[in-house]
C-alpha positions, 0 to 999 in steps of 0.5 A: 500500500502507497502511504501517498495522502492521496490514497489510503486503504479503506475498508468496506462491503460490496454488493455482488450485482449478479447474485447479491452476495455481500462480502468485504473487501480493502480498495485504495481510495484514489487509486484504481479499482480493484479486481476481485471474485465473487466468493459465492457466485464466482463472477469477475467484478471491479470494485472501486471507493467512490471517493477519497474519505468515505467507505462507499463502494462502486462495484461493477462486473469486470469485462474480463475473468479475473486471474489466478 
């Protein structure tokens, strides 16, 4: 993690768009979104902060399977 003041880690629960699972999740604020799976349904998504100092989360189906 950079210890930039522009980004900072946050910690947060994201919504699953497909199967509405809700898990939690560590994003850098400022930085870009950060691509995870699923742990119920095993879709791809990006999950993002949607601004620097709150907890709220942007997430989004990625367009490709994430790796590993």
């Amino acid at each position: 993690m950079s210890t930039n003041e522009n980004e900072h880690a946050l910690h947060g629960t994201y919504r699953c768009p497909v199967c509405g699972h809700r898990d939690a999740v560590e994003v850098t604020a400022g930085g870009p979104a950060r691509r995870i799976t699923c742990s119920y349904c095993g879709s791809a998504l990006e999950v993002s902060a949607r601004d620097r100092d709150t907890v709220n989360l942007a997430v989004q189906l990625a367009e490709a399977p994430v790796a590993g």
